[in-house]
ROLUMRO-423295 format. One record per residue (C-alpha): residue in one letter; chain; x, y, z. Coordinates in steps of 0.1 Angstrom, whole numbers, always signed. Layout:
N
@res = a | chain = A | x = X | y = Y | z = Z
...
This chain:
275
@res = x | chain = A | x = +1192 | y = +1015 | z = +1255
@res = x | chain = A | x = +1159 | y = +1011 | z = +1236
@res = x | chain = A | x = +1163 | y = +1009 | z = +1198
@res = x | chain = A | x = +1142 | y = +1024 | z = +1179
@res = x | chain = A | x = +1129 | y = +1014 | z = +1141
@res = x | chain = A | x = +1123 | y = +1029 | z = +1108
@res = x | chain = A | x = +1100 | y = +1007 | z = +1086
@res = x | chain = A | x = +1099 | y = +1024 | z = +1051
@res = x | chain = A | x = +1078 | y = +1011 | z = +1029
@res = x | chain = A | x = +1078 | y = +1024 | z = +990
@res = x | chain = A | x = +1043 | y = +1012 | z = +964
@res = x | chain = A | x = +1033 | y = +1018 | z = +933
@res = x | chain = A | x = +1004 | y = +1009 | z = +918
@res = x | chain = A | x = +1000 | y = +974 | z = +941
@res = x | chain = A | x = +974 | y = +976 | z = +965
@res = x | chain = A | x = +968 | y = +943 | z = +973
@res = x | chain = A | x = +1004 | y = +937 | z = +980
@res = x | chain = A | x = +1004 | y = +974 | z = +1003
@res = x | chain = A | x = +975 | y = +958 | z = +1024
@res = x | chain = A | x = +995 | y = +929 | z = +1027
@res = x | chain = A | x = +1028 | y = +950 | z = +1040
@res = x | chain = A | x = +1010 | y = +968 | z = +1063
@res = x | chain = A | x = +990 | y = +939 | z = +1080
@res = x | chain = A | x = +1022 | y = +921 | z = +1086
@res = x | chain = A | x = +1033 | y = +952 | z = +1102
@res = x | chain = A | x = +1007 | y = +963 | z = +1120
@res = x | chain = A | x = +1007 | y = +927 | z = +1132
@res = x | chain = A | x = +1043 | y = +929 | z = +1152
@res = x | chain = A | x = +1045 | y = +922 | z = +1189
@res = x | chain = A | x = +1071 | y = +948 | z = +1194
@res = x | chain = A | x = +1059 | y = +982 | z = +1186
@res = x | chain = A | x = +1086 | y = +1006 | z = +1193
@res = x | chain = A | x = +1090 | y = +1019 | z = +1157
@res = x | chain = A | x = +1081 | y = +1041 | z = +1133
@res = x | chain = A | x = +1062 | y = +1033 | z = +1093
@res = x | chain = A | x = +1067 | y = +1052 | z = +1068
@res = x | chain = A | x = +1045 | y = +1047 | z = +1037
@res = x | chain = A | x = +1058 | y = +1064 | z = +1001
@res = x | chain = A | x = +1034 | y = +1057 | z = +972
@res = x | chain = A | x = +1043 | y = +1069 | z = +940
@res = x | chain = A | x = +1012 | y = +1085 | z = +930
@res = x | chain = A | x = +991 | y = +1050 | z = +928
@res = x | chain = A | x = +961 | y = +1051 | z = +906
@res = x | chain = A | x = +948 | y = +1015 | z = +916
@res = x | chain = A | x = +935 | y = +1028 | z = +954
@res = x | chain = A | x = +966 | y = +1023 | z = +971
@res = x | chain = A | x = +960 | y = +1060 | z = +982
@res = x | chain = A | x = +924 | y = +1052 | z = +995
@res = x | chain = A | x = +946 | y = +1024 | z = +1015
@res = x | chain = A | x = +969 | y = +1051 | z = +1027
@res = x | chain = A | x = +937 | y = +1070 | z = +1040
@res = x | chain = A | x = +917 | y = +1036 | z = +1056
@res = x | chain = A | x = +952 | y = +1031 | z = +1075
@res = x | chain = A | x = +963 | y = +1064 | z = +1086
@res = x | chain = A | x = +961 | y = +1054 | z = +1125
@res = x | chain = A | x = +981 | y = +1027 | z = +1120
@res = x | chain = A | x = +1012 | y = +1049 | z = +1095
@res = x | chain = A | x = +1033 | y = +1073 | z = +1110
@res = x | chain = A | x = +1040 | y = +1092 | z = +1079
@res = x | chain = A | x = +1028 | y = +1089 | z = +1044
@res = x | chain = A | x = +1029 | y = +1106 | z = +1013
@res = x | chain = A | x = +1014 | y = +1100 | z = +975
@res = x | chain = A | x = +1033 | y = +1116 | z = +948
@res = x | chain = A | x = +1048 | y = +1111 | z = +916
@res = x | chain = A | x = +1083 | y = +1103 | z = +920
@res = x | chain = A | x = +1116 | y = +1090 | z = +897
@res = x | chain = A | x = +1116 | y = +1054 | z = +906
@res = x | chain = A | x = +1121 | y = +1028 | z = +933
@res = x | chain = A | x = +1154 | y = +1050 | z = +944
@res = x | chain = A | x = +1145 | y = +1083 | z = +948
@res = x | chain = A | x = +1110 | y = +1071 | z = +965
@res = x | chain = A | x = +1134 | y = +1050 | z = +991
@res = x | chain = A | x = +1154 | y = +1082 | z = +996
@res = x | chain = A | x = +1120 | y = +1101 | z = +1002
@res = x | chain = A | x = +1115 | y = +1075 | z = +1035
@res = x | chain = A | x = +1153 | y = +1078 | z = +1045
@res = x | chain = A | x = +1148 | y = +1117 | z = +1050
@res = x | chain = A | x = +1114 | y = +1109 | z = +1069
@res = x | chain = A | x = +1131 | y = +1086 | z = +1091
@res = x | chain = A | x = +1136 | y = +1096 | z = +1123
@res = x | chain = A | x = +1147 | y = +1057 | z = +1139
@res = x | chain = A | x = +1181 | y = +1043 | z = +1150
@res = x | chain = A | x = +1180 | y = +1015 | z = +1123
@res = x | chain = A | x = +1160 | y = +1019 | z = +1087
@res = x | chain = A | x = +1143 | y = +984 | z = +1072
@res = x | chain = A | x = +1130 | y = +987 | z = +1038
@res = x | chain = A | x = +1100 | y = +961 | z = +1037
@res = x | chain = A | x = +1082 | y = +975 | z = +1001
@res = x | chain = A | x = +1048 | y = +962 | z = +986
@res = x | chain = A | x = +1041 | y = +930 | z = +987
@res = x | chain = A | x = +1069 | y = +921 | z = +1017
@res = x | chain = A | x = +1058 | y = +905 | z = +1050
@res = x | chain = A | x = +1077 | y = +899 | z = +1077
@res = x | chain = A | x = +1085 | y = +864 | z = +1087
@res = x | chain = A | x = +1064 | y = +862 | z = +1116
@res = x | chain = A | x = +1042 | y = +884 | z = +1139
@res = x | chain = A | x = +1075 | y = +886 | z = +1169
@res = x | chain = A | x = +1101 | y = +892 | z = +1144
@res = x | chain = A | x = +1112 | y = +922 | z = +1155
@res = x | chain = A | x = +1107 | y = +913 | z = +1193
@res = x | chain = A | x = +1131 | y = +885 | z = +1185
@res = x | chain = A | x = +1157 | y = +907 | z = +1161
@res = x | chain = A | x = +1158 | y = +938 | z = +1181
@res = x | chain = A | x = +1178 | y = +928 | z = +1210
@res = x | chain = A | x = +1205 | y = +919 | z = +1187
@res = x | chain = A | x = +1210 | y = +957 | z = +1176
@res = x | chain = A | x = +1233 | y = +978 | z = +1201
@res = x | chain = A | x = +1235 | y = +1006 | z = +1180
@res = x | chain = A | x = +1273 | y = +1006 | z = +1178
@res = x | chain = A | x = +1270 | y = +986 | z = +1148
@res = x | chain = A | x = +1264 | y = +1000 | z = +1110
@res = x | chain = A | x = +1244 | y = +972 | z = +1092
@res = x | chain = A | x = +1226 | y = +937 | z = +1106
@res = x | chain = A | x = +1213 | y = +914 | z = +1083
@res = x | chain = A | x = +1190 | y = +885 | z = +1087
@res = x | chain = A | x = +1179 | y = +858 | z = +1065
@res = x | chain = A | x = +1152 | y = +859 | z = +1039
@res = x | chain = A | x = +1126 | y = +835 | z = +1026
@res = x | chain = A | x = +1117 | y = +840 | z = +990
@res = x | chain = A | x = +1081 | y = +832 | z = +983
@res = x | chain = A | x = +1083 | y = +817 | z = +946
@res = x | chain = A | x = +1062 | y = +802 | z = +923
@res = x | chain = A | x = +1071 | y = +767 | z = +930
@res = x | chain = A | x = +1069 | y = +773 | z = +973
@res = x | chain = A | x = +1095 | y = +791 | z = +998
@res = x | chain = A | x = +1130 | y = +789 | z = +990
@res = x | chain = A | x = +1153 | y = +805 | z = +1025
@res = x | chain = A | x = +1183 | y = +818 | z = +1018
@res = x | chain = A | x = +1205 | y = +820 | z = +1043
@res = x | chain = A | x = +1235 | y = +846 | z = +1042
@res = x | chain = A | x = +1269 | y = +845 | z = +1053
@res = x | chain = A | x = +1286 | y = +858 | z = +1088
@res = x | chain = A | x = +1315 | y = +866 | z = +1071
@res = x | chain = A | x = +1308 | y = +892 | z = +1039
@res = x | chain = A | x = +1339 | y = +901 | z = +1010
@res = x | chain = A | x = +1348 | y = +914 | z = +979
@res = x | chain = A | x = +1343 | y = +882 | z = +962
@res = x | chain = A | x = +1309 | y = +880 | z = +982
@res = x | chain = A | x = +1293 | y = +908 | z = +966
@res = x | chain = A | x = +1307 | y = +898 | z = +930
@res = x | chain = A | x = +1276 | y = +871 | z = +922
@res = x | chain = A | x = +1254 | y = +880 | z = +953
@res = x | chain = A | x = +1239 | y = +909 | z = +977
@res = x | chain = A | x = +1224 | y = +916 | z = +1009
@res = x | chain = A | x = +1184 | y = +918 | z = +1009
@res = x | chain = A | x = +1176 | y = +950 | z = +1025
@res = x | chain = A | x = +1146 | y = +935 | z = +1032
@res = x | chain = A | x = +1163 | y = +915 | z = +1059
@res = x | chain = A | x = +1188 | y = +945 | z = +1070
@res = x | chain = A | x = +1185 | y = +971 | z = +1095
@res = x | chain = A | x = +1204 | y = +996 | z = +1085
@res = x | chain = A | x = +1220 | y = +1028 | z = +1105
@res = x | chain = A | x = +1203 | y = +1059 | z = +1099
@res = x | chain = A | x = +1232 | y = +1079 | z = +1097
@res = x | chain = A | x = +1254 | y = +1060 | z = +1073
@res = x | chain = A | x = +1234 | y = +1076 | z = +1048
@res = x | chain = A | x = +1243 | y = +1108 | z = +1058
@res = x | chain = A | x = +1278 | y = +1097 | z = +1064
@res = x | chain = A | x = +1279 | y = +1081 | z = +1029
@res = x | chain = A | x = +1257 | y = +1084 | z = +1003
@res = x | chain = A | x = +1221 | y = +1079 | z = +998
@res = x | chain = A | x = +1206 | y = +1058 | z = +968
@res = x | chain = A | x = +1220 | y = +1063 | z = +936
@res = x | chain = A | x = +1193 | y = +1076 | z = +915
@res = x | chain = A | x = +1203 | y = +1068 | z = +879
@res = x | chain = A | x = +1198 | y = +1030 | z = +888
@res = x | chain = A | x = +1172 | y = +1010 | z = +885
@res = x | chain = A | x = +1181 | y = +978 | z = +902
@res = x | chain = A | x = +1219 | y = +979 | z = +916
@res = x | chain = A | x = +1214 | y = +1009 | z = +939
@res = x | chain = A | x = +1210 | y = +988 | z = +972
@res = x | chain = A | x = +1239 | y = +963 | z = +962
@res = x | chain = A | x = +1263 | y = +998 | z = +955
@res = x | chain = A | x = +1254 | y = +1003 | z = +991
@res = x | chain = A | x = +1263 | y = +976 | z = +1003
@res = x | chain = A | x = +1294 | y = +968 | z = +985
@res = x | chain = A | x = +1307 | y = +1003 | z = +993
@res = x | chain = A | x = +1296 | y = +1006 | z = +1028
@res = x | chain = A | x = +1312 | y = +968 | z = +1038
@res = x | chain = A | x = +1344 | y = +967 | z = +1013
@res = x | chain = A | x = +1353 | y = +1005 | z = +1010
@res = x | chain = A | x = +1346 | y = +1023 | z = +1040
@res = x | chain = A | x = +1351 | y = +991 | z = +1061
@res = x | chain = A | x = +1313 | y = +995 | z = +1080
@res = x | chain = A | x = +1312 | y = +972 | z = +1106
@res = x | chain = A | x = +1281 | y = +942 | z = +1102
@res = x | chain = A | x = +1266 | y = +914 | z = +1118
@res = x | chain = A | x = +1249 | y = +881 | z = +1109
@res = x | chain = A | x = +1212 | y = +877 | z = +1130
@res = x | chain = A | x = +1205 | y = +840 | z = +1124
@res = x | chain = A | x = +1171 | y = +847 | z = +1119
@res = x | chain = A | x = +1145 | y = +849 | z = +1088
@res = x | chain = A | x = +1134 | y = +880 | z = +1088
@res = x | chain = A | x = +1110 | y = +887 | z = +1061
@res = x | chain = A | x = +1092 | y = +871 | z = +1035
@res = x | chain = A | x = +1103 | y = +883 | z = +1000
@res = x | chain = A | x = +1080 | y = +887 | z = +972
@res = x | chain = A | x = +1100 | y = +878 | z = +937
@res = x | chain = A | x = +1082 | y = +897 | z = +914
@res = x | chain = A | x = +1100 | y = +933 | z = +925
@res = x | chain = A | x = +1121 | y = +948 | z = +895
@res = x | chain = A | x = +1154 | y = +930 | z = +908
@res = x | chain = A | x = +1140 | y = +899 | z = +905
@res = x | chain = A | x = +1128 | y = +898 | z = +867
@res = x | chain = A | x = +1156 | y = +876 | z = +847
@res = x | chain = A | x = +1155 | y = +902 | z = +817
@res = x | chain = A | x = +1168 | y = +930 | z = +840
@res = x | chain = A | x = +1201 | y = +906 | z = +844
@res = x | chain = A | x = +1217 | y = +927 | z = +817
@res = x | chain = A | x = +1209 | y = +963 | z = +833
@res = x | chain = A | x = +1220 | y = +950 | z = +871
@res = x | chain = A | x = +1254 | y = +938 | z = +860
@res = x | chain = A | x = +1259 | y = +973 | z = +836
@res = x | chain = A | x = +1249 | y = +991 | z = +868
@res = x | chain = A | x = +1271 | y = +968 | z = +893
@res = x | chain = A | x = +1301 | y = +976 | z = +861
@res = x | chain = A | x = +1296 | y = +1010 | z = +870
@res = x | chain = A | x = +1300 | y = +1010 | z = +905
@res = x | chain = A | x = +1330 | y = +990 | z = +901
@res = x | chain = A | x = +1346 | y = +1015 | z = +875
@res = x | chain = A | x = +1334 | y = +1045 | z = +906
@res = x | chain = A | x = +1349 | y = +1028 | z = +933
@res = x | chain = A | x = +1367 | y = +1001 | z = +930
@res = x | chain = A | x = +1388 | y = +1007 | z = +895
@res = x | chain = A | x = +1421 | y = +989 | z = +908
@res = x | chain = A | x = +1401 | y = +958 | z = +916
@res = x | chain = A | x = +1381 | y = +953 | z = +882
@res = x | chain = A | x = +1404 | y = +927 | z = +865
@res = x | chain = A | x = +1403 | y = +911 | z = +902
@res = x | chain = A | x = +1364 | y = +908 | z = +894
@res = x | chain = A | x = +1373 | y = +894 | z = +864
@res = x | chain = A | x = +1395 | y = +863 | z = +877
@res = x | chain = A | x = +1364 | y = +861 | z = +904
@res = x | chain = A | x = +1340 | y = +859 | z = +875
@res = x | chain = A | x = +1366 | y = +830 | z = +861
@res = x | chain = A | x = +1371 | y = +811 | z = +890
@res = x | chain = A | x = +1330 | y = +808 | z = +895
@res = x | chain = A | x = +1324 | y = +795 | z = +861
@res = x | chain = A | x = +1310 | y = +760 | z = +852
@res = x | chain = A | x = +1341 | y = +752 | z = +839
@res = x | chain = A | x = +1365 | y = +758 | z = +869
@res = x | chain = A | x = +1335 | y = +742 | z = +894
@res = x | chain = A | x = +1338 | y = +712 | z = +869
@res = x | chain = A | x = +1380 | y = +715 | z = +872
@res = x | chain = A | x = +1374 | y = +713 | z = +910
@res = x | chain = A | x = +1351 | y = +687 | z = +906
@res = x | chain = A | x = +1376 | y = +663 | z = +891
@res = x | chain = A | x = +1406 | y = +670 | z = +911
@res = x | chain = A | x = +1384 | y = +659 | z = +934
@res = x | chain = A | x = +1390 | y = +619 | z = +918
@res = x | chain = A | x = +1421 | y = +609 | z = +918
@res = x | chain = A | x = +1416 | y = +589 | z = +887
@res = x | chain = A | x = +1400 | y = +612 | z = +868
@res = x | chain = A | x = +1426 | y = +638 | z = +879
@res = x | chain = A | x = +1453 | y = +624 | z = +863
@res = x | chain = A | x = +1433 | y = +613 | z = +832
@res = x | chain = A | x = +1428 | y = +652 | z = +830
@res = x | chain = A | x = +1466 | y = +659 | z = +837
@res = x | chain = A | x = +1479 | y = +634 | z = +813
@res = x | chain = A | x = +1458 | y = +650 | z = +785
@res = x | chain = A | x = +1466 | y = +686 | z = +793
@res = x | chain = A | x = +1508 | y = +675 | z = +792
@res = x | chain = A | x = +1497 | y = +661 | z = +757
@res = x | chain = A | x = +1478 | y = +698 | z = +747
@res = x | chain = A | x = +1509 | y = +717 | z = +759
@res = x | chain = A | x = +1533 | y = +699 | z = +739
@res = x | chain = A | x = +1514 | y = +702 | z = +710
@res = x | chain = A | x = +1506 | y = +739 | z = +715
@res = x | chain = A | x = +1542 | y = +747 | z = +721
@res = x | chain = A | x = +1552 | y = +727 | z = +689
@res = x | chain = A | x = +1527 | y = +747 | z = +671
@res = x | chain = A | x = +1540 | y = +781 | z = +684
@res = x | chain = A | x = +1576 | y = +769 | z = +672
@res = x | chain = A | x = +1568 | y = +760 | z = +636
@res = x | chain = A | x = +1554 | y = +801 | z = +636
């Protein structure tokens, strides 16, 4: 059965990096898929982009729109492919026969694959490589890059689409719903699939803050039993427990450590007696 792909790509105001996107798409050995181009209403040219490349887009639009989400949305409702990659502005994939080399791995009977990533950073390419085996505890302190993931067109329909009021965690609620709630099934391709550019929205250290209030939300949504699990998760990945772990790790200074905490518990529990 031939598989067939939705590329969506969303810009805004970043031409050089829409050039960029396209190139690398235009570029692929294997051509059995569909693009999908939503601009935001660019006022830097990226619409006179959208015009130079028409032949080479299946579908494009250039509107205002309500942010990253509902422009991604936009592409999912355009999409008429078996599996949905989002490769945005400024995104290339990894090489010219990626998808020749990542599409025989999709058999349509499963909901999300997910390749590997290289991060273009300031200081060179960092690869990160992800897991065969996602969980709960996975998705506490990491994500998926849709970047890197086909995704089953119809497990939006069958789900949700992207949450709107986010600005960052939208993709990760996704994820963490669709692989630990309604048990989607997934598969590792051990493959780097795209080049990631790190100066998207998620990747900014002062949106921290607003990606784990978002992240506390979805977790209060859909997963309320399990938020003081999250908690002991967020304990047992601290400095100090990876330090703990560290030193039980030498014998000598493991019972250094347990001599001194005997000491700390006698003198705590004499101090609670004298209350």
């Amino acid at each position: 059965m031939s598989i067939k792909i939705s590329i969506v790509t969303i810009n805004f105001n970043n031409k050089i990096g829409l050039q960029k996107t396209i190139d690398s798409v235009k570029a692929q050995t294997w051509k059995n898929f569909e693009f999908i181009v939503i601009d935001g209403g660019s006022s830097d040219g990226g619409k006179a982009i959208l015009f130079e490349e028409q032949a080479n887009i299946s579908y494009s639009i250039s509107e205002a729109d309500n942010g990253v989400y509902n422009a991604m949305n936009k592409g999912i409702l355009k999409a008429n492919g078996d599996y949905i990659l989002f490769l945005n502005s400024g995104d290339c994939f990894y090489e010219n026969n990626t998808l020749e080399k990542a599409v025989p791995h999709l058999d349509n009977n499963t909901g999300i694959y997910y390749g590997d990533a290289a991060y273009m950073e300031k200081h060179g390419e960092h690869i990160r490589t992800y897991p065969d085996r996602l969980s709960f505890g996975y998705f506490k302190e990491h994500n998926l890059s849709h970047q890197a993931s086909f995704i089953k067109r119809t497990l939006f329909d069958a789900l949700f689409y992207y949450n709107e009021s986010y600005k960052i965690a939208s993709d990760w609620e996704f994820f963490i719903y669709a692989i630990c709630k309604a048990n989607v099934s997934y598969q590792h391709i051990n493959q780097i699939i795209c080049n990631y550019d790190t100066e998207g929205i998620s990747s900014i250290i002062d949106n921290h803050k607003l990606m784990h209030a978002e992240r506390a939300e979805t977790m209060a949504r859909y997963f309320p039993l399990f938020i003081e699990d999250y908690k002991v998760i967020e304990v047992l990945n601290s400095k100090r427990t990876r330090q703990f772990l560290a030193i039980r790790n030498n014998k000598i200074a493991f019972k250094i450590l347990k001599g001194l905490m005997s000491i700390l518990i006698l003198f705590t529990k004499s101090e609670s007696d004298n209350v």
